[in-house]
C-alpha positions in Angstrom: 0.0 0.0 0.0 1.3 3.4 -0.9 0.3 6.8 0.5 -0.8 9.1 -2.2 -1.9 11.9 -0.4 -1.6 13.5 2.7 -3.1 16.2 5.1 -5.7 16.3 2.7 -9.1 17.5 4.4 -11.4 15.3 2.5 -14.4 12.8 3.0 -15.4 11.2 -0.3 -13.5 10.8 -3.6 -14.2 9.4 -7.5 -12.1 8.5 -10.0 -11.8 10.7 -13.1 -9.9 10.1 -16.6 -7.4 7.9 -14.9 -7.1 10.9 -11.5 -9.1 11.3 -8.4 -11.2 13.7 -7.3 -11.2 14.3 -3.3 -13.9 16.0 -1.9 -16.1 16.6 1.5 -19.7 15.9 1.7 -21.8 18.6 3.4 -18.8 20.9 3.7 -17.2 23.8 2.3 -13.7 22.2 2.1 -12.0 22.4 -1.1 -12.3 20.0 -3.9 -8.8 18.6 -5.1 -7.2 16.5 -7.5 -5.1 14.0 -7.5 -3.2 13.7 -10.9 -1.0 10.8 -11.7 1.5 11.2 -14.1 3.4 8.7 -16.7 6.8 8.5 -15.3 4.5 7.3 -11.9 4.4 10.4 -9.9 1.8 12.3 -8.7 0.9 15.9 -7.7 -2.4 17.2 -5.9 -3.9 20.2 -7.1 -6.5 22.5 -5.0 -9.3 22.9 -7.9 -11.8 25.4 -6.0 -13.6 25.9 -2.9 -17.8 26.9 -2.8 -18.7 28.6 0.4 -21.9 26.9 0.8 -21.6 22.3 1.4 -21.2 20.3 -1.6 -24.4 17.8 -1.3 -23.7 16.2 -4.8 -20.4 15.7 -7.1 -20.2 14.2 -10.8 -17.1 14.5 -12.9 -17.6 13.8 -16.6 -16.9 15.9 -19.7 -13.8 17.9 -18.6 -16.1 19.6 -15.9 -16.8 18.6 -12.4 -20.8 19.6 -11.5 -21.5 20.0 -8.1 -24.7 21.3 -6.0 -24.8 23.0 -2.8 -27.1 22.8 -0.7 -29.5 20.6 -2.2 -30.0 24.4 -4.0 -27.2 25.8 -6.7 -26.1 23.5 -9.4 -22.3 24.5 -10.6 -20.3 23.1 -13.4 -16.6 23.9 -13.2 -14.6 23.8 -16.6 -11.4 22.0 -15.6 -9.8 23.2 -18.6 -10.4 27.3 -18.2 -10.5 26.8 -14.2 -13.7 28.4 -14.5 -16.9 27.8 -11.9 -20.3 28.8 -13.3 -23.3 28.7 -11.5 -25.9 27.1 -13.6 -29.6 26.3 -12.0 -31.3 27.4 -8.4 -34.2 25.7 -6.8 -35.3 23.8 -3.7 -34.8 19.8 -3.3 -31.9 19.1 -6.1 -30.3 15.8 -5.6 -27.5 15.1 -8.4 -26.9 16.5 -11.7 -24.7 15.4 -14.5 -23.5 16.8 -18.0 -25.1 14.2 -21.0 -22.4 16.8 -23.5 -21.2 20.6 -23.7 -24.4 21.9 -23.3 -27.3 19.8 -22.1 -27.2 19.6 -18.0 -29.6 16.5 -16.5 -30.8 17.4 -12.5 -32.2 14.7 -10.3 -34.6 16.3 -8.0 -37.8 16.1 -5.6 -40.6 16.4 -7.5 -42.9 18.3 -5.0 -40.8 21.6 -6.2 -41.2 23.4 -9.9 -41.4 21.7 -12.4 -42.7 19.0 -11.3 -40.6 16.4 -12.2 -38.1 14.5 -10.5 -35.6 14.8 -13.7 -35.0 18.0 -15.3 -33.1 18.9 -18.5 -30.5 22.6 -18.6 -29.4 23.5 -21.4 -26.1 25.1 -20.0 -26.0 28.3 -22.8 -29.5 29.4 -22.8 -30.8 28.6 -19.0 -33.6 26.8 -20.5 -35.2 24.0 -18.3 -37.2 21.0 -19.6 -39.2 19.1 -17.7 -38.6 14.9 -18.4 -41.9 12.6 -18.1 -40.2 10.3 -15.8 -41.9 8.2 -12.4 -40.8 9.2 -9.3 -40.9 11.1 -6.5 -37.3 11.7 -6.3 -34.4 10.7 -7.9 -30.3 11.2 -7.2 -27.4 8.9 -8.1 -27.0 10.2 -11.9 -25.0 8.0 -14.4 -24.9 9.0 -17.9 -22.9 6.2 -20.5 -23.4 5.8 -24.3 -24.7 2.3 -25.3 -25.2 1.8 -29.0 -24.2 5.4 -29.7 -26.9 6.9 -27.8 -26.5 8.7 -24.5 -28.3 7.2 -21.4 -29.4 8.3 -18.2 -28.9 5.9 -15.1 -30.4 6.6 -11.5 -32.3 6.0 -8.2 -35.9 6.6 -8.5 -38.2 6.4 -5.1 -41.8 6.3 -6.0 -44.8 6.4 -4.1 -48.0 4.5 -5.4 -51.3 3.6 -3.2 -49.3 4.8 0.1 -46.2 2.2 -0.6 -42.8 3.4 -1.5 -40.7 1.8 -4.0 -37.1 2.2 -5.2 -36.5 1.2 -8.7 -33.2 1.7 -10.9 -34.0 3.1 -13.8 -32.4 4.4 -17.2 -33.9 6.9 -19.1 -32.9 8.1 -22.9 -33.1 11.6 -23.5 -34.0 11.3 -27.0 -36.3 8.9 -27.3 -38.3 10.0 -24.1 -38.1 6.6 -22.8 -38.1 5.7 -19.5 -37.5 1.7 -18.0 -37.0 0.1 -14.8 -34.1 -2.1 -14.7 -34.2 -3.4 -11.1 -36.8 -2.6 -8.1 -37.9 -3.6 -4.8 -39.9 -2.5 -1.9 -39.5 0.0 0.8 -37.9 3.4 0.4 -33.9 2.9 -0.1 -32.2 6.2 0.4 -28.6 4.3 0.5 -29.5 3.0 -3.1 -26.8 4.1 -5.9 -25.7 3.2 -9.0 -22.2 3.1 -10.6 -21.8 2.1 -14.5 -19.0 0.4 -15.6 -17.7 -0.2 -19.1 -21.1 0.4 -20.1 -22.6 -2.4 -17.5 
């Protein structure tokens, strides 16, 4: 076992084009990055601190997209060092970036709209609804299979006072909207993780 990093203030970490990404849950620490280089080495980089806690972090695309708060969703180009506030509302969950411009949130759908799964595009601020079940959703995935772009997620729904968690993917273009796996009860501690497309 080798130490990579240390007297780094961090609780959670993913692994991003071949680095890690260290950051805190429910905290205003900074979010790092730990590079590894070719010859073996690696460095850590401080990428940017948000002054309210980080309550959801996805790194695809070249951009790391974080909300804080369960309020402001952010997308921070890792190539300009830029962070850009994208999206406020009440009861956001995840969010993730399907390309360049189109932003998916995962959300509770008691607030506006009313769907648990909402579409930004990033340039204009527009915000589409999805006609997806669920009362909430969180854990976003987003892979290609057969060329097309996918969503993958949590979904709790409620139906004739049960509650049921399902994992679901959806396809933006298509509209379409399947349940791959489900079982009873409400399972906040539910995720998913896709792996070479699985």
């Amino acid at each position: 076992i080798a130490v990579l990093a240390e007297s780094v203030n961090a609780s959670n970490l993913i692994a991003f084009n071949n680095n890690l990404i260290l950051w805190s849950l429910n905290d205003t620490k900074p979010v790092y990055m730990l590079k590894f280089n070719e010859d073996g080495s690696h460095e850590i980089t401080e990428l940017f601190t948000i002054d309210k806690p980080i309550t959801s972090l996805n790194a695809n695309l070249n951009s790391i997209v974080t909300i804080t708060g369960n309020s402001t969703v952010y997308v921070y180009d890792l190539e300009n060092k830029s962070n850009q506030e994208i999206y406020s509302s009440s009861g956001l969950q995840d969010a993730i970036l399907l390309d360049k411009e189109n932003l998916y949130v995962a959300k509770t759908a008691v607030t506006n709209p009313t769907s648990a799964l909402i579409n930004i595009n990033i340039n204009t601020k527009e915000t589409v609804p999805h006609p997806v079940k669920g009362d909430i959703m969180f854990s976003l995935e987003a892979q290609s299979k057969n060329g097309t772009m996918q969503i993958y997620g949590v979904s709790i729904i409620s139906s004739n006072g049960k509650k049921t968690t399902e994992i679901f993917t959806y396809t933006p273009s298509s509209k379409t909207y399947s349940a791959l796996l489900q079982w009873a009860d409400e399972d906040t501690s539910a995720f998913v993780k896709v792996i070479n497309g699985v």
